[in-house]
C-alpha positions in Angstrom: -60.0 -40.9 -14.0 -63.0 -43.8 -13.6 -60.3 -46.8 -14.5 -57.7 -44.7 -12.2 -60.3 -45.0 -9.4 -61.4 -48.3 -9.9 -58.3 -49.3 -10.1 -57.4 -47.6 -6.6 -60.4 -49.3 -5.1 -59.8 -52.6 -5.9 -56.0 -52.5 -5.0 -57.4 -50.7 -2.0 -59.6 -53.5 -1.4 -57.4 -56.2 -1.6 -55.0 -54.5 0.9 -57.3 -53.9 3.2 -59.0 -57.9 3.2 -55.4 -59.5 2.7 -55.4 -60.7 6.6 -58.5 -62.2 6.0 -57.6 -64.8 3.2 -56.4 -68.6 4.9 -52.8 -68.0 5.1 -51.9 -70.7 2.8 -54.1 -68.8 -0.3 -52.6 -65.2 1.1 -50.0 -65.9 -1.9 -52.9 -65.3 -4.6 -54.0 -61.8 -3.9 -50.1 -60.7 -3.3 -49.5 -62.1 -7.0 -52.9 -60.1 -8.2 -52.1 -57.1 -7.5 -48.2 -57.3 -8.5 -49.8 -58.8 -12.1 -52.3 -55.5 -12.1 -49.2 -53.0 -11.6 -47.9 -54.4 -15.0 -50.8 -52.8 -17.4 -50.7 -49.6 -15.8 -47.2 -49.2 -16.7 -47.7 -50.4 -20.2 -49.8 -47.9 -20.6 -47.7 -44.9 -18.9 -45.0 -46.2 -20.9 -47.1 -45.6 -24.3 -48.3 -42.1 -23.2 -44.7 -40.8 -22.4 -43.1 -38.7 -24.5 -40.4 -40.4 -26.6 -37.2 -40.0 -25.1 -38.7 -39.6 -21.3 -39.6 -42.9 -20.8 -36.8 -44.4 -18.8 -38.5 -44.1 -15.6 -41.1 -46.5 -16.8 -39.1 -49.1 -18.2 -36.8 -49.1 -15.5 -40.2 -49.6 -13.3 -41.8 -52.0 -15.5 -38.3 -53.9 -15.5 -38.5 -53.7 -11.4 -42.4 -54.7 -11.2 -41.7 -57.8 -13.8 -38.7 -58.9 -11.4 -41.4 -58.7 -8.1 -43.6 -61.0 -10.4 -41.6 -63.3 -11.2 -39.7 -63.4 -7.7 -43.7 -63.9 -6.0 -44.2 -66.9 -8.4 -41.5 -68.3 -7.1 -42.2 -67.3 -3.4 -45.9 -68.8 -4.0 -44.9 -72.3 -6.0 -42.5 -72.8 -2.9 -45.1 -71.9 -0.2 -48.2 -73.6 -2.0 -46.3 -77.1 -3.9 -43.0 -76.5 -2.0 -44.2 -77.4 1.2 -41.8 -74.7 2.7 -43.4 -72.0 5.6 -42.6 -69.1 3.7 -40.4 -68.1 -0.1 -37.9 -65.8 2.2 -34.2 -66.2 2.0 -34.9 -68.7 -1.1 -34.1 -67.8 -5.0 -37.2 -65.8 -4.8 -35.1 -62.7 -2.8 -33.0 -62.5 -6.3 -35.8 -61.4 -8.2 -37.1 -59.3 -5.2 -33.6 -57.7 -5.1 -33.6 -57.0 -8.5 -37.5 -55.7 -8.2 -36.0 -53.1 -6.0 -33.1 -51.7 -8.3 -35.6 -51.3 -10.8 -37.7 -49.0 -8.4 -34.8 -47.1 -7.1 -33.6 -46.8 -10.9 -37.6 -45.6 -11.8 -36.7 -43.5 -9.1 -33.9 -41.7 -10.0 -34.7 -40.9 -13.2 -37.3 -39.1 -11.9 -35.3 -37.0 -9.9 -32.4 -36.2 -12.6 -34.9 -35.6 -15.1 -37.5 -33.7 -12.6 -34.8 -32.1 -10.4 -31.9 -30.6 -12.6 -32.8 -27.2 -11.7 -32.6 -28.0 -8.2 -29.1 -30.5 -7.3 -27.9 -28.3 -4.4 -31.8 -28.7 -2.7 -31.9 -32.8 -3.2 -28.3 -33.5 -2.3 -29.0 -31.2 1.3 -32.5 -33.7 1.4 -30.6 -36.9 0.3 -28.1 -36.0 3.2 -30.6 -35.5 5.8 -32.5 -38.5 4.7 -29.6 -41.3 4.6 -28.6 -39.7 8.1 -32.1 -40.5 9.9 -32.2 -43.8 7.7 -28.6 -44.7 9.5 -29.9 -43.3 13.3 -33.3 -46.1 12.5 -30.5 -48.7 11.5 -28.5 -48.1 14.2 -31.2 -48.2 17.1 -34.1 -50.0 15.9 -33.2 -52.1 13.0 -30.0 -53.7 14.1 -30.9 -54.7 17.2 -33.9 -56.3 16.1 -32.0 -57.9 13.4 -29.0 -59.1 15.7 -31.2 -60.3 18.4 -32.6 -62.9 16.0 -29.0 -64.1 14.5 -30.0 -63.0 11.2 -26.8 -63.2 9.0 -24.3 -60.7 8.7 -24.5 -60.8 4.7 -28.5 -60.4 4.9 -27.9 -57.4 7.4 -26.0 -55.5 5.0 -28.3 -56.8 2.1 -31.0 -54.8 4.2 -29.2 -51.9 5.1 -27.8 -51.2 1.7 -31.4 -51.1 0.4 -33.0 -49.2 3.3 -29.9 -46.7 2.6 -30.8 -46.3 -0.8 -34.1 -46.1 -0.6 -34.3 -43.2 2.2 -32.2 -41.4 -0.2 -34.7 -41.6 -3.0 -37.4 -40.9 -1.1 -35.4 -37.6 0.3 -34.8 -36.9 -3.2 -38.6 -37.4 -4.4 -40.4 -35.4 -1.3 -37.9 -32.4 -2.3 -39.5 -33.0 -5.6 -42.8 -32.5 -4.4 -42.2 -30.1 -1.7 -41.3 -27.7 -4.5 -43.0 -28.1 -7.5 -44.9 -25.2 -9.1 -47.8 -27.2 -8.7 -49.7 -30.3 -7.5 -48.4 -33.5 -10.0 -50.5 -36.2 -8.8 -48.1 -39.2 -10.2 -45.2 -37.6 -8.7 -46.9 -37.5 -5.4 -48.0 -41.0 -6.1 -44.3 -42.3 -7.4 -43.1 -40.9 -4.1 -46.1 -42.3 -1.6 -44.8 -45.6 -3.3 -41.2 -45.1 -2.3 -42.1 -44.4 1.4 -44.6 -47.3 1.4 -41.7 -49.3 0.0 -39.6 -48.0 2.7 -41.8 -48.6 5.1 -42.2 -51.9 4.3 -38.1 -52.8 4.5 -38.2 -51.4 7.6 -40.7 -53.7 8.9 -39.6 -56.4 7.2 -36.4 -56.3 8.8 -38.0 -56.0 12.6 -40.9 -57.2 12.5 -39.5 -61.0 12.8 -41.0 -64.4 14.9 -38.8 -66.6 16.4 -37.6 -68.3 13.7 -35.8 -64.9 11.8 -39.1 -65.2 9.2 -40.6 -61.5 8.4 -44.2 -61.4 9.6 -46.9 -61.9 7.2 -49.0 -58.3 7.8 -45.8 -56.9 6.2 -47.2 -57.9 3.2 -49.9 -55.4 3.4 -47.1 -52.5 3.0 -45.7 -53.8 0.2 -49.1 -54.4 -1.5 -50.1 -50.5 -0.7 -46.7 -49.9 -2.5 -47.3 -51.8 -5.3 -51.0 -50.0 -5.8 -49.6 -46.5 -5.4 -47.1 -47.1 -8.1 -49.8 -48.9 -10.3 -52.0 -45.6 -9.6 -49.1 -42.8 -10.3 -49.0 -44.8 -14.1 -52.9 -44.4 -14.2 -53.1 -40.7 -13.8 -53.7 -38.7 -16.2 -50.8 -36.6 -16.4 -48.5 -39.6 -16.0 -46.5 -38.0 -19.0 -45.4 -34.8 -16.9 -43.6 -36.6 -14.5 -40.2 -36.5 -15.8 -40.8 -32.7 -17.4 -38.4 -30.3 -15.5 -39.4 -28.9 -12.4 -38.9 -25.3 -11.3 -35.4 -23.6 -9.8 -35.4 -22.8 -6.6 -33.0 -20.5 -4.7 -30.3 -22.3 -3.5 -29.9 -20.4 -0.6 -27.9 -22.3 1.8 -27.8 -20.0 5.4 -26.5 -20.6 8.4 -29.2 -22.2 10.0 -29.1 -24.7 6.8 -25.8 -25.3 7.1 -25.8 -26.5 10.8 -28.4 -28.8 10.3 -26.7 -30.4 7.4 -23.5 -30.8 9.6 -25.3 -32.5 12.5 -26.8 -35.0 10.0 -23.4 -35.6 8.8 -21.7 -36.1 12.5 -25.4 -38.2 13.3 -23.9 -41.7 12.2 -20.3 -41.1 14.0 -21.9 -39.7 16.9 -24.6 -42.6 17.2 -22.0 -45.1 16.7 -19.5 -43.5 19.7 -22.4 -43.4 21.7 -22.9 -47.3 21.5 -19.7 -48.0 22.0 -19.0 -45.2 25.2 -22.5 -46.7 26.7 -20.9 -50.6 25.9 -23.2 -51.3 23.2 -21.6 -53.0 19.8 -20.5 -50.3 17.2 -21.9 -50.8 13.8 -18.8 -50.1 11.2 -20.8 -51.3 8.4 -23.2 -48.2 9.5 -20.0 -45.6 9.4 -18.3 -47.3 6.7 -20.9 -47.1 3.9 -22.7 -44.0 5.2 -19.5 -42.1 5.2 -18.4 -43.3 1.8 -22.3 -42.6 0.7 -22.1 -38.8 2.0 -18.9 -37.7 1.8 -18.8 -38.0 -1.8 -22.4 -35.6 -1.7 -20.8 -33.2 0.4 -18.1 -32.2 -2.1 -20.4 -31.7 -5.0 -22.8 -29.6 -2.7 -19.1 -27.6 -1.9 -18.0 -27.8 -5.7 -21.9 -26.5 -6.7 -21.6 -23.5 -3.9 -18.0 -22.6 -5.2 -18.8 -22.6 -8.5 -22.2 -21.1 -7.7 -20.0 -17.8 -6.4 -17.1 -17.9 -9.0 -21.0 -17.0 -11.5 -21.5 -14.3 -8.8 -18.5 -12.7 -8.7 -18.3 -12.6 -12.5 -21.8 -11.5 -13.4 -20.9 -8.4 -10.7 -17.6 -8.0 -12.6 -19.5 -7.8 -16.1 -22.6 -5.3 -14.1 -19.6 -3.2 -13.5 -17.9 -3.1 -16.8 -19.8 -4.1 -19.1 -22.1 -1.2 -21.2 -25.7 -3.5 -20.7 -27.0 -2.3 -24.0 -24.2 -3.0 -26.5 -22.3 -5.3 -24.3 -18.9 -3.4 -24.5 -16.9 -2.2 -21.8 -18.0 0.8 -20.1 -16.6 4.3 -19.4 -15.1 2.7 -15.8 -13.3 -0.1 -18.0 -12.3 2.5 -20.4 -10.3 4.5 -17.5 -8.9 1.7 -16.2 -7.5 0.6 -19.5 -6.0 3.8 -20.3 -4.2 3.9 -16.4 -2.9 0.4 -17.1 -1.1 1.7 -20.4 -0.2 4.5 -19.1 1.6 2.7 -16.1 4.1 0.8 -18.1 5.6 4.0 -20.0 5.2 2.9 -23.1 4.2 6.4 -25.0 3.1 4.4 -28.2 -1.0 4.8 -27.4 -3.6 6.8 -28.8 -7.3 7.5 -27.9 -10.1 8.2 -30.4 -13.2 9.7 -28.6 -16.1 9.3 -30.9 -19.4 11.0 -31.7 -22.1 9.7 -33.5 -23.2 13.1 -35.5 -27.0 12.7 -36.8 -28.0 10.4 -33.6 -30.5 12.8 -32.0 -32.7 13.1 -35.3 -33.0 9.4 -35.9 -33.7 8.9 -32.0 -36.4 12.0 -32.0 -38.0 10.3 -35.7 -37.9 6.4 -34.7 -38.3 6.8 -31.3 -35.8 5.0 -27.9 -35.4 2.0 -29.3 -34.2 2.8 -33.1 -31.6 4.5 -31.2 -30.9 1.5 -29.2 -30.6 -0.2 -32.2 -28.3 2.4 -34.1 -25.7 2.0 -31.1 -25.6 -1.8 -30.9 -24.8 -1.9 -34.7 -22.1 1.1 -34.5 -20.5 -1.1 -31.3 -20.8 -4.1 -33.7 -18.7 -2.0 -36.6 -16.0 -1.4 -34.6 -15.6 -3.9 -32.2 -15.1 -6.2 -35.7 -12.6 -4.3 -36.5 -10.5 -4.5 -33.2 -7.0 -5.7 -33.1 -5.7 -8.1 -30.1 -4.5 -5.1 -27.7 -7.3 -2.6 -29.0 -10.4 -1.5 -26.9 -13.7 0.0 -27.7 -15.4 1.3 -25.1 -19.3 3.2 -24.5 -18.0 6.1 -23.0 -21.5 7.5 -22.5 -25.1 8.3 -24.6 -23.9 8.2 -28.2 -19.8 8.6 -27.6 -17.5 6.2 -27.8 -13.4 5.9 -27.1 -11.1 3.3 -28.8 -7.8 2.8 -27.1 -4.5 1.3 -29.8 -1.1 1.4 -29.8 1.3 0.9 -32.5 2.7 1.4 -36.0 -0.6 2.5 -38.0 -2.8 1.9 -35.6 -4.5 5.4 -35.8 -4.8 4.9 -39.2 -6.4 1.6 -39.4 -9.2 3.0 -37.1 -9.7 5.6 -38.8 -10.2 4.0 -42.1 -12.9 1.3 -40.1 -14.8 4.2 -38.8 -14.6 6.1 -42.1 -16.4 3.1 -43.6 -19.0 3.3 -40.6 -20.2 6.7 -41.5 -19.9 5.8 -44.6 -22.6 2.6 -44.8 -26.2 2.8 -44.4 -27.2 1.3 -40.8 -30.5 -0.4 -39.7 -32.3 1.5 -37.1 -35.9 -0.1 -36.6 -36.4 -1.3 -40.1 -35.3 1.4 -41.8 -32.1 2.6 -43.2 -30.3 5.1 -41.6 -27.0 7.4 -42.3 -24.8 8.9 -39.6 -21.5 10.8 -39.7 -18.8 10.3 -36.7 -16.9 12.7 -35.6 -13.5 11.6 -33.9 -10.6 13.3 -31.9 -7.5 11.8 -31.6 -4.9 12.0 -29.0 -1.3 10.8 -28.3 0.1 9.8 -24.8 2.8 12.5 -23.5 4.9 12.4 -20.9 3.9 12.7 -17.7 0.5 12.5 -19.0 -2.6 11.6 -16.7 -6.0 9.2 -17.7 -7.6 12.7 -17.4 -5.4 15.1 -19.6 -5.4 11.9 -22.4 -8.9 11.9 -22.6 -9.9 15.6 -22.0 -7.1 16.2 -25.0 -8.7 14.0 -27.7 -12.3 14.9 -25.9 -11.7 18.8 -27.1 -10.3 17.3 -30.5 -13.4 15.8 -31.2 -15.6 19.4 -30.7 -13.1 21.0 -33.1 -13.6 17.8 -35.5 -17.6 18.2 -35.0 -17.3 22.6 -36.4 -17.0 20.5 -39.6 -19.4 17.5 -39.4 -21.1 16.0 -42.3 -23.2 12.7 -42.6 -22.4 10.2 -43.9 -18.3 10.9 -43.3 -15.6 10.9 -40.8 -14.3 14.1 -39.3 -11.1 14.0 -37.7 -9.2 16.1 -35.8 -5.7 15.4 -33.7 -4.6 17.1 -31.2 
């Protein structure tokens, strides 16, 4: 923390004075502190974890561009004999300085925000609609009324459009995090300083079209707040996931995210109803830039319920302890056969006989165990159109049809009573008695079942553990 604050105050210090250097020597504090971002990031990059550093190379990639594009704004201003490095090879560099940042910057959110898409694409959305309402009112005017070229006007745009959509991305970030991370507080302060700085830059002209020289200042806090985010000490928890938030998209959420959406086309029809000049590069680019978001934020909600709807579908027929279907699934499954005619099915109602003992001896959960491994035993030995079902505490029914079917059951739960089963740690021996009964005409869910139900209490008059008892009615 010392070299983080020293480091802060000397940035700091430099920021605040850089008005006061002669304005031909203003170049050699703007390169100073773009040099002192570089060993910060050296460092972050060394205390990263391996395979989460791509947010700091991509930045160190970005701050190295700056540097070299400043050189190359200073040698022209200092040797070149030019008023200022702007619109020379310099902006290259500069350019390439800010995909290096936005890059830094996204990494930070995929790697940081995974658990939260829907709530960054809703703040990317809001952002990149205010960003086009600034362009469109403030920015393009300023720009137009100084006959800066239409190339450089959507050079600027394009970057103030990204950025605001990075920095939406990164205060979501923040806003929700479990807790405090000071670099990803930083990180972000040095997006909206950066942003800040673009905007100026672009209106903040004299009247030659050349960006003011205070503007400078911005993108010197920028470059300090990035330099202390790499400092901090918990620099390697920056691209660690954050927490999940409920994506709970209501009504008053949902209108807002629609006015964002109709802000550009609205802004734009304004202009042109009030005799103003429409920007299409404003509609164009922000429509192809949102659309796109809107349809995964659609996709994410639909598929977001298809999970709801299924996990309600399991609740209700699904046994939550041994994960087969429950008694509900079981009487619908018997009313489905039953509907096509087909007389060729047979119910087996099984009880577990010696369950009570090893539940009163082991205690809740040895008989929690003792019924997951019997529904293991005979769910392996299921057939394609079969069904084993948890009818209730220790019972069980298996639906079949066909040749043999009986049978084959049979003989699978003959070896189940036969085997010893693991209850708890220890071994354990059951018997099962079964009932067994086969469709009739005419025949209801209810009759089926309550046939092979009284089966199986005739079966049970001649239990015995560790075999199968068996009775048909």
């Amino acid at each position: 923390m010392p070299l983080l604050r020293g480091y802060a105050a000397l940035t700091g210090a430099i920021v605040a004075t850089y008005l006061v250097w002669p304005y031909d020597l203003r170049g050699w504090p703007f390169l100073l502190v773009t040099l002192s971002v570089l060993p910060p990031l050296v460092a972050a990059l060394r205390r990263a974890p391996r395979g989460a550093r791509q947010a700091w190379w991509a930045l160190l990639a970005g701050m190295v561009s700056y540097t070299v594009g400043n050189l190359i704004w200073l040698w022209l201003v200092t040797w070149g004999g030019r008023t200022s490095g702007d619109g020379s090879f310099a902006d290259v560099f500069m350019t390439l300085g800010g995909v290096g940042t936005l890059a830094a910057a996204l990494v930070v959110i995929v790697q940081r925000g995974r658990g939260d898409t829907g709530g960054i694409i809703d703040s990317v959305i809001t952002a990149v609609a205010l960003s086009g309402l600034l362009w469109d009112t403030v920015m393009l005017p300023a720009m137009t009324a100084h006959d800066i070229p239409a190339s450089q006007q959507i050079g600027t745009f394009l970057n103030v459009f990204m950025m605001a959509g990075s920095l939406g991305a990164m205060i979501r970030i923040t806003a929700v995090a479990d807790r405090r991370l000071a670099p990803v507080r930083l990180l972000t302060l040095g997006i909206a300083i950066s942003l800040v700085g673009s905007v100026s830059g672009a209106i903040a002209l004299d009247p030659n079209g050349l960006r003011a020289d205070w503007t400078n200042m911005v993108y010197l806090a920028a470059y300090a707040a990035l330099g202390c985010a790499a400092l901090h000490p918990a620099v390697s928890e920056v691209t660690t996931r954050g927490p999940k938030p409920v994506d709970d998209l209501s009504t008053g959420r949902l209108t807002f995210l629609g006015f964002m959406l109709a802000l550009a086309p609205l802004v734009g029809g304004g202009r042109a109803i009030i005799g103003l000049p429409t920007d299409g590069v404003l509609i164009a680019l922000s429509s192809a830039g949102l659309i796109p978001l809107v349809m995964v934020r659609i996709a994410r909600l639909s598929a977001a319920r298809r999970q709801a709807e299924q996990a309600l579908h399991r609740l209700a027929t699904s046994d939550p302890l041994t994960g087969l279907p429950n008694r509900a699934a079981c009487v619908d499954r018997i009313d489905q056969e039953l509907r096509t005619g087909d007389l060729d099915l047979a119910v087996l109602f099984c009880d577990l006989d010696g369950f009570k003992p090893v539940n009163d001896r082991l205690g809740h959960a040895a008989g929690d165990d003792l019924l997951i491994a019997v529904a293991e035993h005979l769910r392996a030995g299921l057939r394609g159109s079969d069904l084993v079902s948890r009818f209730g505490g220790d019972e069980f029914v298996v639906i079949c049809r066909g040749p043999g079917a009986v049978e084959a059951m049979s003989e699978r739960i003959r070896a189940l009573a036969a085997r010893e089963l693991v209850a708890a740690g220890e071994q354990v021996r059951i018997g099962v008695s079964v009932g067994v009964a086969h469709a009739l005409p005419g025949d209801s869910t209810d009759d089926l079942l309550t046939r092979a139900d009284l089966a199986m209490y005739r079966a049970k008059k001649s239990k015995t553990i560790g075999a199968l008892s068996l009775v048909t009615a």
